[in-house]
N, C-alpha and C positions, 0 to 999 in steps of 0.2 A: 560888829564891834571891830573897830579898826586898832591896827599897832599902837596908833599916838594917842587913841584914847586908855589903852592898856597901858602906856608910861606914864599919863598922867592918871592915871588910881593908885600909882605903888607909892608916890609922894616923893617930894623931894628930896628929904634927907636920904631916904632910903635908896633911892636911884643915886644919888652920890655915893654912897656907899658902894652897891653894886658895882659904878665905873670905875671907883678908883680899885675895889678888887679887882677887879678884868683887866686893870691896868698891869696891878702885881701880877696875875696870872700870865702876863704876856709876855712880860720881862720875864719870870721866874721860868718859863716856857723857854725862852731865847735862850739864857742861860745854859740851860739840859742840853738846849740843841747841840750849844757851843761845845758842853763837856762830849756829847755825842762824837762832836769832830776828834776833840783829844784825844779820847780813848781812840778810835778809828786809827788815829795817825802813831800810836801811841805814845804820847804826850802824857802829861799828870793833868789830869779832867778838875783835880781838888780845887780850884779856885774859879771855877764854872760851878761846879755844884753845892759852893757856900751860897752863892748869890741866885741858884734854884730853890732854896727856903723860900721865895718870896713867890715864885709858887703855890706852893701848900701853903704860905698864911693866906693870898688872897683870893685862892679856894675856898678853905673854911670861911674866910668872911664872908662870902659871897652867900656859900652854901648857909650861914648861918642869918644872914639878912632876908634872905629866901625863909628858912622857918620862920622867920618872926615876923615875917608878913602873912605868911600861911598859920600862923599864931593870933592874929588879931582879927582875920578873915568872918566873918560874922557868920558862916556857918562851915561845914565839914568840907574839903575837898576830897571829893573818890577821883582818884588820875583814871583810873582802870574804868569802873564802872560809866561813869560822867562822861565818859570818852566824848562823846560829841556832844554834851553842851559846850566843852575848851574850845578855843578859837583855835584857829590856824596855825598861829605863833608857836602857841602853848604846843601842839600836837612836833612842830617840825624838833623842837629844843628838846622835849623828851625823848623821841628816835635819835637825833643826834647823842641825846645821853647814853642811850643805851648804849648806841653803836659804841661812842667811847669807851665805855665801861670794857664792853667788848672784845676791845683793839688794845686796850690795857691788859684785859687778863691775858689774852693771848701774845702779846709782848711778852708778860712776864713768862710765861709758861715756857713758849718760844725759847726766851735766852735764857732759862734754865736749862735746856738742853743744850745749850751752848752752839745755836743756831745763827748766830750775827756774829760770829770770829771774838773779838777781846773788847766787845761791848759788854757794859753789866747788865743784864735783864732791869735793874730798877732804873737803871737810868732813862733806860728806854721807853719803861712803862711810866713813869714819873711824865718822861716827858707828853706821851699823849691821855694821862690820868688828871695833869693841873687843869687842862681846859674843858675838860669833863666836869670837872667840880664846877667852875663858875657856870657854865650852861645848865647845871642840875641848879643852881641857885637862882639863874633869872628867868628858869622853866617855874618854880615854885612862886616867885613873886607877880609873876605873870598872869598865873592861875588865881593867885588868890587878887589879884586886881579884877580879874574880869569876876569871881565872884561877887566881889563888893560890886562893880558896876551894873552886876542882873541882879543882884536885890536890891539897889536903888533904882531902877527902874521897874523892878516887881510892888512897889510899895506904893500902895494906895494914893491919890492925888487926896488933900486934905480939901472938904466940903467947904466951898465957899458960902455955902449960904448955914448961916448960925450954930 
């Protein structure tokens, strides 16, 4: 099961969907970076971090296009258990999730203890938590594509003869 067969089982709408979140995710990413610098310098970060909302919306959308593909998925996904039926893809974009999740909490932890000088903790985790979300959402649609693709090819070839 190759990458390009996995883009095309998630369907078009929905793969549009997906890039134009990852789009917001990367702007909304830039953004944070930006306020990252202001604060650093200390500057007013505030007009960098209006324009990181577009982050977190196109996190959740992603994150949310991702369940509603694993919503329609014609049977269960187990991430854990299933581990190797997932392809390749699926396996690197969950590690990468995690690890984000990871590098976020411990951002935040981190500049709770006021470890980065006169950066905010959220800013920081924000900014490596929005790319976490989009990669948790095209790990999810991914998974459920390749489900759909082994039980269309798990399913009986229909009897040509009568």
């Amino acid at each position: 099961m190759t990458v390009g067969s996995l883009f095309g089982g998630v369907g078009r709408a929905r793969l549009l969907w997906l890039s134009l979140a990852t789009l917001a995710v990367a702007a909304g990413t830039a953004a944070t970076v930006g306020a990252l610098g202001q604060e650093a310098s200390g500057r007013d970060p505030e007009p960098y971090l209006i324009w990181g909302i577009l982050g977190l919306a196109g996190g959740y959308a992603s994150l949310s296009a991702g369940g509603r593909a694993v919503a329609a998925a014609p049977g269960k996904i187990r991430l854990l258990r299933g581990w190797r039926e997932h392809p390749r893809s699926v396996h690197v974009l969950v590690v990468l999730t995690a690890l984000g999740t990871a590098a976020s909490i411990a951002a935040m932890v981190l500049g709770l203890n006021h470890a980065f000088g006169g950066i905010r903790a959220s800013t920081l985790s924000a900014a490596v938590y929005y790319p976490t979300m989009a990669l948790a959402g095209w790990a999810h649609a991914l998974a459920a594509s390749a489900l759909k693709t082994r039980a269309r090819q798990e399913e009986p070839a229909p009897d040509p003869v009568g």
